[in-house]
N, C-alpha and C positions, 0 to 999 in steps of 0.2 A: 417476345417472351424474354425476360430478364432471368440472367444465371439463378439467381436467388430463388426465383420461382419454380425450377428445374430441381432444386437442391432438396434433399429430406429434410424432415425435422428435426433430427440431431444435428447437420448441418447446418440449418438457421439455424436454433442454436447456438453454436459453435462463433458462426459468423459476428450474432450481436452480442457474444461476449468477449468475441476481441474488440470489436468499436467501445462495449464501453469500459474495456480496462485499459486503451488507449486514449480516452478521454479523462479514464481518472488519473491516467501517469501523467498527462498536462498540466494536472490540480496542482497549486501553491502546496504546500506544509504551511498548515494554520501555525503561527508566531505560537499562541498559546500551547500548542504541543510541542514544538520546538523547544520552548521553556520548560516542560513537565521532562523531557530528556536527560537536558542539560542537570538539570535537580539530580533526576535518579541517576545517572554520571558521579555526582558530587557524593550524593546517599553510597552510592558501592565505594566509592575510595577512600572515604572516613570509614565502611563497615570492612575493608580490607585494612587497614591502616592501623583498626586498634585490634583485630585480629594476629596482626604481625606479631604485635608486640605481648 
């Protein structure tokens, strides 16, 4: 009998939602979102900038 078998159902649970948010923390950042960042970065310091002034 394997642990996981012994385990409740909150448990499993539990269990396959750490495998898969340790598998999506392996995931790349898609280039294209990486880029929509960098924008909204640029968008807040021109809309801070003519706020200053």
């Amino acid at each position: 009998m394997r642990a996981s078998d012994i385990l409740d159902p909150n448990s499993q649970i539990g269990v396959k939602l750490r495998s898969l948010y340790a598998a999506v923390q392996e995931e790349a950042i898609p280039e294209r979102f990486l880029d929509l960042l960098e924008k909204l970065d640029q968008a807040e310091l021109v809309a801070s900038a003519k706020a200053a002034k």
